[in-house]
C-alpha positions as CSV (number, residue, x, y, z in Angstrom):
1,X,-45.0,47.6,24.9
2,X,-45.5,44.6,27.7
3,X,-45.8,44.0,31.1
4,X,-42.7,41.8,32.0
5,X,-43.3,40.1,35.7
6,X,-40.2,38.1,38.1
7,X,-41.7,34.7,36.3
8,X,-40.2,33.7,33.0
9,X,-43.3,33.9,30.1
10,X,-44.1,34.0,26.6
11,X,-44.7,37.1,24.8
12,X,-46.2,36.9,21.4
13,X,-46.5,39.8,19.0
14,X,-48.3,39.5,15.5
15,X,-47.6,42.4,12.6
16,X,-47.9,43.3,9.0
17,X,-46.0,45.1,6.6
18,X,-47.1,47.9,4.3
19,X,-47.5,46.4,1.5
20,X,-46.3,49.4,-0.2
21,X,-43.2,50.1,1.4
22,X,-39.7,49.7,0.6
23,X,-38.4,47.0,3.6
24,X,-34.6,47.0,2.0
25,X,-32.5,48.1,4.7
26,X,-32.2,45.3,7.3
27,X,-33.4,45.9,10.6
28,X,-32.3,44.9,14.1
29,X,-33.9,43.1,16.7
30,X,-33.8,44.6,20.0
31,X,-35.7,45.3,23.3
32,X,-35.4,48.3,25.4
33,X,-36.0,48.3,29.1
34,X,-34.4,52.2,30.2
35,X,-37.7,53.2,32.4
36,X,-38.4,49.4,33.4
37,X,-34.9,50.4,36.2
38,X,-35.7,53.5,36.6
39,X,-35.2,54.9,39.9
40,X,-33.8,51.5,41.5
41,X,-30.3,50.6,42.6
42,X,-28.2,47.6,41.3
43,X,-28.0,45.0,40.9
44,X,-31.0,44.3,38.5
45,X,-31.3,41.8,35.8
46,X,-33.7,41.6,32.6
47,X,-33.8,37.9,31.4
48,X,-34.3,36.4,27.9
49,X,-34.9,33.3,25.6
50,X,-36.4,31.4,22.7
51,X,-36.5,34.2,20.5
52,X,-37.9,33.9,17.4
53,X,-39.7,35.2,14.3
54,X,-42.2,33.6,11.9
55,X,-44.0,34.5,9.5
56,X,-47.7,33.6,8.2
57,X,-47.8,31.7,5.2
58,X,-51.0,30.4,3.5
59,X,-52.6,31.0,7.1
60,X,-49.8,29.0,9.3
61,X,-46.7,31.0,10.8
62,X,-43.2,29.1,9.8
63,X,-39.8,29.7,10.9
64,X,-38.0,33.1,8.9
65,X,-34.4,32.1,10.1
66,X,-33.8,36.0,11.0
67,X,-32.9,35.4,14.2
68,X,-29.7,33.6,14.7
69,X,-29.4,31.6,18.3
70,X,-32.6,32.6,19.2
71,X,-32.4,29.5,22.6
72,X,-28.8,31.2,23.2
73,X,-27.1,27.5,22.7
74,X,-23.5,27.6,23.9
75,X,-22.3,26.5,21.0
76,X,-24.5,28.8,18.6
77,X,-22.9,28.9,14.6
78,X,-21.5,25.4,14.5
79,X,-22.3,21.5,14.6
80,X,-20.7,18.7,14.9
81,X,-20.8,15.6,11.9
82,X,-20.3,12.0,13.4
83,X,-20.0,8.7,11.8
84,X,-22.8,8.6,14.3
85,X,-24.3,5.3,12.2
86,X,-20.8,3.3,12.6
87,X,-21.0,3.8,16.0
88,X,-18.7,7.2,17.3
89,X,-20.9,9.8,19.9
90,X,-19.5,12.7,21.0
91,X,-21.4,16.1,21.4
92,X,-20.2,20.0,21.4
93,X,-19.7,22.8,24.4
94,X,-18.5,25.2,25.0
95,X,-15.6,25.3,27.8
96,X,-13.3,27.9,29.4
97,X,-14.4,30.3,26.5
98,X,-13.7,28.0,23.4
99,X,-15.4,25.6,21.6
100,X,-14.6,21.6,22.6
101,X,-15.9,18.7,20.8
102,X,-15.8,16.0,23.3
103,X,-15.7,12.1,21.7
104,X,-17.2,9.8,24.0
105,X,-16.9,6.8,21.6
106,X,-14.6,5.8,18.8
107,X,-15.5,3.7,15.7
108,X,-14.4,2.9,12.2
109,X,-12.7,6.2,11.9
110,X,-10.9,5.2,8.4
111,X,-11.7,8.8,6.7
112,X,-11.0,12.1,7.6
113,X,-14.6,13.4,7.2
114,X,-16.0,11.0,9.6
115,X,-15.5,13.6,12.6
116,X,-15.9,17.3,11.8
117,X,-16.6,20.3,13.2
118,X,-18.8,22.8,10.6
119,X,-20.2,26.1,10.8
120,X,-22.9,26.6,7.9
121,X,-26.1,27.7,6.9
122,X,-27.6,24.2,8.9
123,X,-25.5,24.9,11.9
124,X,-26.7,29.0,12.1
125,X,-30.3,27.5,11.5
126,X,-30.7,29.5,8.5
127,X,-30.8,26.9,5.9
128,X,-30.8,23.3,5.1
129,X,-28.3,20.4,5.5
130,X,-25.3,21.3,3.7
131,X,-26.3,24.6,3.0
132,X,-23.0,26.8,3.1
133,X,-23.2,30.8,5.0
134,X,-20.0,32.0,4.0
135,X,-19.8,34.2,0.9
136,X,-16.9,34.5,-1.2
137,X,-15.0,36.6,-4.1
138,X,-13.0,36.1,-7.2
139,X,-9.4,37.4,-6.7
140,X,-9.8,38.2,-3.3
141,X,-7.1,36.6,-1.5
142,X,-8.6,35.5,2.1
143,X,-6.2,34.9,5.5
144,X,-8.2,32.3,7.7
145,X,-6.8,31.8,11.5
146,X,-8.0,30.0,14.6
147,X,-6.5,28.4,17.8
148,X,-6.7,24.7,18.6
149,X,-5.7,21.8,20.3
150,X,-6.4,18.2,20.8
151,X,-6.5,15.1,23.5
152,X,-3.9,13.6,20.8
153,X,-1.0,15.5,18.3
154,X,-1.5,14.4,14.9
155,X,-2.6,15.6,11.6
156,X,-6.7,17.7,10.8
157,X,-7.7,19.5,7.4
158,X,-9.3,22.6,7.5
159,X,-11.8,23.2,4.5
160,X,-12.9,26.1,2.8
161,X,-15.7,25.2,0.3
162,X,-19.4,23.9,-1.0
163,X,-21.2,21.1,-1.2
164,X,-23.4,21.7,-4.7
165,X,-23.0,18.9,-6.7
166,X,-20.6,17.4,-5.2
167,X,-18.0,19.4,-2.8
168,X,-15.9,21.9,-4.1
169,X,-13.0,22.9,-2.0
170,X,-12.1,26.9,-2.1
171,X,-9.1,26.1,0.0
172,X,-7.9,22.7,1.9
173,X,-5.0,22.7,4.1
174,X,-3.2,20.0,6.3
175,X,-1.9,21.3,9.7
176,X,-0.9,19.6,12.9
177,X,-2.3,20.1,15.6
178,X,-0.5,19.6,19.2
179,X,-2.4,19.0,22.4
180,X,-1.8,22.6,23.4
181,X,-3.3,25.5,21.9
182,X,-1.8,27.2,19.3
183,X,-2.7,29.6,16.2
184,X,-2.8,28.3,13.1
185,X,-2.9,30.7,9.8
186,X,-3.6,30.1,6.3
187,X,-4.0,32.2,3.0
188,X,-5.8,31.7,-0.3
189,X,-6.4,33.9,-3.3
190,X,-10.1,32.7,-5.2
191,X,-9.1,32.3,-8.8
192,X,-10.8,36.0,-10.3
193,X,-12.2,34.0,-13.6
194,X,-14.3,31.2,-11.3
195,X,-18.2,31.6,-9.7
196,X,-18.2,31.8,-5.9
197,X,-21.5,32.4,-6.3
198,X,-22.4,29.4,-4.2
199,X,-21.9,30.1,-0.6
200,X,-19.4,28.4,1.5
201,X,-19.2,25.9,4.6
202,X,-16.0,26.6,7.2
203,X,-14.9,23.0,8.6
204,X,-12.4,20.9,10.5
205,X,-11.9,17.8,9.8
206,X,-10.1,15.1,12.0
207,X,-11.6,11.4,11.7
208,X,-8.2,10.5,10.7
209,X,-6.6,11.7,13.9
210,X,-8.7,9.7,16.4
211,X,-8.0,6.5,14.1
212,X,-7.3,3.4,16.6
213,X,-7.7,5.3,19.6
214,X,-10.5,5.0,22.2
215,X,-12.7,7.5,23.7
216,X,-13.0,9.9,25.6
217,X,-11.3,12.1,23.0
218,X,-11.9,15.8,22.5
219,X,-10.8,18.7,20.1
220,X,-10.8,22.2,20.8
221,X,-11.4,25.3,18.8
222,X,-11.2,29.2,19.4
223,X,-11.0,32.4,17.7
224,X,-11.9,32.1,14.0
225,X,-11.5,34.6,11.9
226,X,-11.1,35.3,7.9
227,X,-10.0,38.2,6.8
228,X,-9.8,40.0,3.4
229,X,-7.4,41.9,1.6
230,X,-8.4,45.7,0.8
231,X,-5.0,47.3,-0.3
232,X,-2.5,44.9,1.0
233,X,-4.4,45.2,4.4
234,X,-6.3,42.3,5.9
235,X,-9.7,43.4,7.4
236,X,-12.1,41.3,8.8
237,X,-14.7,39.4,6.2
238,X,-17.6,39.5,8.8
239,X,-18.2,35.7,7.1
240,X,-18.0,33.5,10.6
241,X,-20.5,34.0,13.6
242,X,-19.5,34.1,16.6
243,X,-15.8,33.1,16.2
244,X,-14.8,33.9,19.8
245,X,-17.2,31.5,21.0
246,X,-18.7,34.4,23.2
C-alpha cells in the first residue's frame, strides 16, 4: 500500500522472489484504488506515469522490458526509420485516433526503405534494434489489414518479415495508397517445412512515394490487425500492440 497525495510523485517499491517457487504463469500489472473514492461523488481522477520495472543485477537495477509504454507515448508499439543522415526529418503522432507520420523535410529518397513506419521488438522497448515481436507459424495462413492514406497517391510495400542475417521477408506486398483512407487486406500462408522461429517486424514502407516531392508530407495509419486461420475462420493473432492506436 501508499499514500497517494493531489501532487504528482515517485513511488518506488523493491521485492524478491522465492527462490523456490514456480513464477511461470505471467502476471499483470495493476493498481487498485476502490476505498481511495470511497464515499465521494464524481468526478474524481487517479493519475499515472513512467511506469516501470527493473530488476537488480550484480547489485544495480536495469530495465526488464515487462512493461510496455510505461511514459504512455502517443504513439506507443511503433517508430519511425528516416534517411535521417541524408537529410529527411519527420516525427510520429498520433492524430484524430490514428497514427500520422508527418515529413517535415525530403531528401534523396531513391529507395523504398528510406521512410518506414515499424512496429518491433525496438519500437515496444522490449528488445534491441532490429529485434522483430511478431511470432509466426508454418502453414498457418495469416490475413493482415489496416487503413491508410497519404498527402500524395502513389505506390508503399507492406513487409512481413526478419532482419537475422540479412532480412527475410514472410510476406511483401505492393498496394496503392490514395490520399483518403481506405482498408487494405492481404493474405499469406508460411511455407509448413520453413523455421519462423525468428520473430518478425510489421512495416510500411514508402521512401519511394515521397520521391521528388517536398515537405511537409505525411502518411497515415489505423487499425492493424493479423489474423489467423483456425478452421477456415480468421481470429485475431494477438501479434500487433496497440493496432487501434488507442
Amino acid at each position: 500500500m501508499f499514500n497517494v497525495t493531489t501532487t504528482l510523485e515517485t513511488y518506488t517499491f523493491e521485492f524478491t522472489l522465492d527462490g523456490e517457487l514456480d513464477y511461470t504463469v505471467l502476471a499483470q500489472f495493476k493498481l487498485e484504488m476502490g476505498l481511495l473514492f470511497a464515499g465521494l461523488t464524481g468526478p474524481q481522477s487517479f493519475t499515472l506515469d513512467n511506469v516501470k520495472i527493473q530488476v537488480s543485477e550484480d547489485g544495480t537495477f536495469v530495465d526488464t522490458t515487462l512493461i510496455i509504454n510505461g511514459d504512455f507515448k502517443p504513439t506507443a508499439g511503433y517508430r519511425a526509420f528516416l534517411n535521417d543522415w541524408e537529410g529527411t526529418a519527420g516525427s510520429l503522432s498520433k492524430l484524430n485516433g490514428a497514427l500520422v507520420l508527418t515529413l517535415d523535410a525530403l531528401s534523396t529518397l531513391d529507395q523504398n526503405w528510406k521512410v518506414q513506419i515499424i512496429q518491433d521488438a525496438f519500437a515496444l522497448g522490449t528488445g534491441a534494434d532490429n529485434v522483430g515481436s511478431l511470432q509466426f507459424e508454418a502453414g498457418k495462413t495469416y490475413k493482415v489489414s489496416f487503413d491508410a492514406k497519404a498527402s500524395v497517391a502513389g505506390e508503399a510495400t507492406f513487409i512481413i518479415g526478419h532482419a537475422g542475417g540479412g532480412f527475410t521477408g514472410y510476406a511483401v506486398e505492393a498496394f496503392n495508397v490514395t490520399t483518403e483512407l481506405e482498408t487494405y487486406t492481404f493474405e499469406f500462408t508460411l511455407d509448413g517445412e520453413l523455421d519462423y522461429s525468428v520473430l518478425a517486424q510489421f512495416k510500411i514502407e514508402m521512401g519511394l512515394l515521397f520521391a521528388g516531392l517536398t515537405g511537409p508530407q505525411s502518411f497515415t495509419l489505423d487499425n492493424i490487425a493479423i489474423e489467423v486461420s483456425v478452421d477456415g475462420t480468421f481470429v485475431d493473432a494477438q501479434l500487433i500492440i496497440n493496432g487501434d492506436m488507442e
